[in-house]
N, C-alpha and C positions, 0 to 999 in steps of 0.2 A: 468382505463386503462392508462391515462396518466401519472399519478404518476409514474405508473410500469415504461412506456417509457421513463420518465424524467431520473429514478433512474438506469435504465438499462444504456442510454446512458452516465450518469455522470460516472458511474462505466468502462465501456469501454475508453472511458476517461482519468480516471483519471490510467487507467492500461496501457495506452497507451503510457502518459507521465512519467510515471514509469519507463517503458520498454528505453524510450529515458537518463532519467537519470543516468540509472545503465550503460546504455552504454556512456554517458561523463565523469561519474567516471572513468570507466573505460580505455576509449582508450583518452580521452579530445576531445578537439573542431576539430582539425583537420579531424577527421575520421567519416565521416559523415555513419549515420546507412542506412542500401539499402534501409529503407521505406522512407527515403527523398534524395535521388542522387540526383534529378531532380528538389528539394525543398530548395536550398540552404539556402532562406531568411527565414523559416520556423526553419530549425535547428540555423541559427544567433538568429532566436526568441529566442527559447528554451533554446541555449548557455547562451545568456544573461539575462534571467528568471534563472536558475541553478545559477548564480554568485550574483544575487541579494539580497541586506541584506532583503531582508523581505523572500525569499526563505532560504536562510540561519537559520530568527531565528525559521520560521514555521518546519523546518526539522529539526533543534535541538530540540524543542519542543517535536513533535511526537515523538522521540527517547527516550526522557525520559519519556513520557508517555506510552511507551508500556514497559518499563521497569518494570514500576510500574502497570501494569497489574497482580492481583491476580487471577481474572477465566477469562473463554473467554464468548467473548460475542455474540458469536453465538456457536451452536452447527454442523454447516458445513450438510450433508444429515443424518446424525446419530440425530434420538431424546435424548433429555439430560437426558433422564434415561439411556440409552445405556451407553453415557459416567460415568453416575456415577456407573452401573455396571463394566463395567471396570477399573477403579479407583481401586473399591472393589477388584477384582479378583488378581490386582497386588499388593494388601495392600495397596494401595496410599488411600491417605483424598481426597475425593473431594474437589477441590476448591471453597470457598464459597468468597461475598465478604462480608466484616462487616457494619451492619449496619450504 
């Protein structure tokens, strides 16, 4: 039960802080998102976490790591026979990875 709860809350989380970077890409530092109006030292947090070389090199990482993604690695609520029938039906090769 806890793991669950551990792995629920890291995932919220880390969806959460997601959500606040696509918005400093997007608008920058100035335009603070409605979920922190009232939290200005929270979004300086974040600001300055976004701008950090170790943010930096961990998000160019990840980028080329999903790059070089050949299957996925989950199957999302469909079982992964599902998706390898469907592959089939569109003539696509299931993606496999290589040993």
């Amino acid at each position: 039960m806890w793991a669950w709860l551990e792995d629920k809350a890291g995932t919220i989380y880390r969806d959460w802080k997601g959500d606040f970077s696509r918005h400093y890409n997007k608008y920058g530092r100035e335009t603070i998102p409605p979920d922190l109006i009232h939290r200005q030292d929270e979004w300086d947090w974040l600001c300055s976490h976004f701008v950090s070389l170790d943010f930096k090199t961990r998000s160019a990482a990840n980028t080329t790591n999903r790059g070089k993604k050949e299957s996925e690695h989950h199957a999302g609520r469909l079982p992964i026979i599902y998706r390898g029938v469907n592959h089939k039906e569109k003539g696509e090769e299931f993606p496999v990875i290589p040993a």
